[in-house]
C-alpha positions as CSV (number, residue, x, y, z in Angstrom):
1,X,124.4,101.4,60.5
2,X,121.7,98.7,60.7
3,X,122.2,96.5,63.5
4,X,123.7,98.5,65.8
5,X,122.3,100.9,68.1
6,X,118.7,99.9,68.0
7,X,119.3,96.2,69.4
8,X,121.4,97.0,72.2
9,X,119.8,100.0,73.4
10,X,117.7,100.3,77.0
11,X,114.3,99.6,75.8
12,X,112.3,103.4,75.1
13,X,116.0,105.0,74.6
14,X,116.4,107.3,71.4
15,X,119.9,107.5,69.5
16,X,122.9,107.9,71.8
17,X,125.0,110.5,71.1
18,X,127.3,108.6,68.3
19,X,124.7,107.4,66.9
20,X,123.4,110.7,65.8
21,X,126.7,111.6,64.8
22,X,126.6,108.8,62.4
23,X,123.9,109.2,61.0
24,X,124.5,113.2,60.6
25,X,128.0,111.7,58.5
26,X,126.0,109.4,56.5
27,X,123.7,111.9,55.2
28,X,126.6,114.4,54.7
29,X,129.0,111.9,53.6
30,X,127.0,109.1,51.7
31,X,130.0,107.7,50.2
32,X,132.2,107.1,53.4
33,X,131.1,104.3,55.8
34,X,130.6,105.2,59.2
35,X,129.9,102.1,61.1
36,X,133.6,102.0,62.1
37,X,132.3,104.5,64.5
38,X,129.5,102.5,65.9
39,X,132.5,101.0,67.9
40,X,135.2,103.3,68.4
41,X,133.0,106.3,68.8
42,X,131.6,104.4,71.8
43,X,134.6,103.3,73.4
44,X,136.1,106.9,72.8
45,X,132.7,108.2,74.6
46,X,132.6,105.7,77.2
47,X,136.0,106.4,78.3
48,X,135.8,110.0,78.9
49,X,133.0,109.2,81.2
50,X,134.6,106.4,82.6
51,X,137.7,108.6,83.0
52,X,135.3,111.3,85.0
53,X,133.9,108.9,87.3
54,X,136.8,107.3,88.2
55,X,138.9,110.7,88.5
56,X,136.0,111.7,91.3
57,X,137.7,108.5,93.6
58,X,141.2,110.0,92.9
59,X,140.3,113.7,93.6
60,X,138.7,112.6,97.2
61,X,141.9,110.9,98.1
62,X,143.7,114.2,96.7
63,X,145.3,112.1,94.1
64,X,145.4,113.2,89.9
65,X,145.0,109.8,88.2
66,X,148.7,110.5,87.1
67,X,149.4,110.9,91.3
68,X,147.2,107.4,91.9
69,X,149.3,105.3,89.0
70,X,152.6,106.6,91.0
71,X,151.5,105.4,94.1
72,X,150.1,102.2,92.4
73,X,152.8,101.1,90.5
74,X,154.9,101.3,93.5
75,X,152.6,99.6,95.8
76,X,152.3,96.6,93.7
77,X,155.8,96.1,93.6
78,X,155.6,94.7,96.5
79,X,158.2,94.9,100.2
80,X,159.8,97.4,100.0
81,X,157.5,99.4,97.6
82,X,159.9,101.0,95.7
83,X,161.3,100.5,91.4
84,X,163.7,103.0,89.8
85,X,162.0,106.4,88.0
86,X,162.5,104.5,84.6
87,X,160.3,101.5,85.3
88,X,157.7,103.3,87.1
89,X,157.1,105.4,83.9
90,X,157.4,102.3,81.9
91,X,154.6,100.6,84.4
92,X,152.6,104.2,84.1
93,X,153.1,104.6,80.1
94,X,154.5,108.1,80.6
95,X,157.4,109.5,79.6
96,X,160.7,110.1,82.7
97,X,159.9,113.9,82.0
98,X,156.3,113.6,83.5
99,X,157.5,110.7,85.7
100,X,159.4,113.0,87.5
101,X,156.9,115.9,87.9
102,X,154.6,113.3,89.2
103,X,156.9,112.2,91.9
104,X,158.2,115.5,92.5
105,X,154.3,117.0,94.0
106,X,154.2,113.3,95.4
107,X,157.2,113.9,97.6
108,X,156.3,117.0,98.5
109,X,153.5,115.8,99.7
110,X,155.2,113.0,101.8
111,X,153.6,110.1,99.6
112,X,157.1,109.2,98.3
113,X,161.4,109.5,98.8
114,X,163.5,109.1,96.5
115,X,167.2,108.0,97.1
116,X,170.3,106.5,95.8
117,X,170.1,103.1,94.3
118,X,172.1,100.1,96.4
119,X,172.9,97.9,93.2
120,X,173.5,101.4,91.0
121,X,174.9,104.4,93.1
122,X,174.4,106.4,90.4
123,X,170.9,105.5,89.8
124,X,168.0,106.5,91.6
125,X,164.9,104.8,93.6
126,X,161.1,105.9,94.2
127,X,159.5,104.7,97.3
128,X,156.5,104.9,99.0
129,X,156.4,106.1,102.4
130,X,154.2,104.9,105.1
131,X,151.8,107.4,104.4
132,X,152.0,106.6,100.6
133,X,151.1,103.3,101.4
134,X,148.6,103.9,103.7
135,X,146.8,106.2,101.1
136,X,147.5,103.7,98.1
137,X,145.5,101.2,99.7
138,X,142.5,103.0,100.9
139,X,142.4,105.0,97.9
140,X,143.0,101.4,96.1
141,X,139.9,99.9,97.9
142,X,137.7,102.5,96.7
143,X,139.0,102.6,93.2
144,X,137.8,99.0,93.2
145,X,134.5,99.5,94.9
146,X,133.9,102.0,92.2
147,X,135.2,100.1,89.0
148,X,133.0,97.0,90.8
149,X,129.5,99.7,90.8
150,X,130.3,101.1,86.8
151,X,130.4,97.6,85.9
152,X,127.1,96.7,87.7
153,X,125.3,98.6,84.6
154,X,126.7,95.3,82.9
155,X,124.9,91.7,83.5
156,X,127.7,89.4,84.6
157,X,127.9,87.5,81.4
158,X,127.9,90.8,79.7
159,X,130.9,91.9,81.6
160,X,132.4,88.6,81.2
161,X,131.8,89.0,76.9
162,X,133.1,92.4,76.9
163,X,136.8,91.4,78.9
164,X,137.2,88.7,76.4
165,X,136.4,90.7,73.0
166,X,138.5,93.5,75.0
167,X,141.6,91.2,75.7
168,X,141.7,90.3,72.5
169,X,141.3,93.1,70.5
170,X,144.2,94.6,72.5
171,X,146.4,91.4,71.9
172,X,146.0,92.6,68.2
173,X,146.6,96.0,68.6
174,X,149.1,96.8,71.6
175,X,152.9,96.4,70.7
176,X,153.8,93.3,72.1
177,X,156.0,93.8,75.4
178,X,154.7,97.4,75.8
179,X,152.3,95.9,79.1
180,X,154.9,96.1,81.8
């Protein structure tokens, strides 16, 4: 555990949270080493808070973060704003099962149609609707706003460090071709 929390800590902060976890483990587990946790503990941690503070911008544009990938997906898809149910849960990472509850409350609400496919008339197509797009992109401008303050509690080289160690520990462990 040496060389972890202590140097990057605030200055006058005690053991976060995973560190006293590991340090509970390695007095009841002597003979298994911990530090593995020192960085997937963290990430774990920091991503349900993350998770929280970014669901707060999706709940004030009455969106789940499910709802606010939907709307996303289909926005960046660009004129005419609209992909077939299999590649929007293939650019969500969902399955079609909860791709289709998702677009179901979505048209409901008027955020979304759905019709017949020109090139396939037997497939379908998801589309955003003026008001879907109109939501989408305030919601969108927000979203950023708010990533843009959470990374603030990073210095810009910091920030910078972190997205390159990030990328490419994801290179090394996401299947290749599983980004769409």
């Amino acid at each position: 555990m040496e060389g972890t929390f202590r140097d990057v800590a605030p200055e006058g902060a005690g053991p976060d949270h995973v560190a006293r976890i590991q340090a509970e483990w390695a007095r009841e587990r002597p003979d298994v080493d911990v530090s593995p946790q020192a960085v997937i503990g963290r990430l774990h941690r920091l991503g349900h808070l993350l998770t929280a503070r970014l669901d707060v911008v999706y709940s004030a544009h009455g969106l789940s973060e499910g709802e606010f990938d939907v709307l996303a997906a289909l926005r960046r898809a660009g004129e005419p704003f609209e992909r077939a149910p299999g590649e929007l849960a293939a650019h969500t990472m969902v399955t079609t099962g909860a791709m289709t509850k998702r677009v179901d409350r979505l048209q409901r609400a008027g955020l979304v149609t759905r019709r017949r496919s020109a090139a396939d008339g037997r497939g379908r197509v998801v589309a955003l609707t003026p008001a879907g797009r109109s939501l989408i992109d305030r919601a969108f401008t927000e979203h950023m706003r708010n990533e843009r303050n959470l990374l603030a509690a990073l210095e810009p080289q910091e920030a910078a460090e972190l997205e390159r160690l990030l990328t490419g520990w994801l290179a090394r462990v996401e299947p290749p071709g599983s980004g769409a």
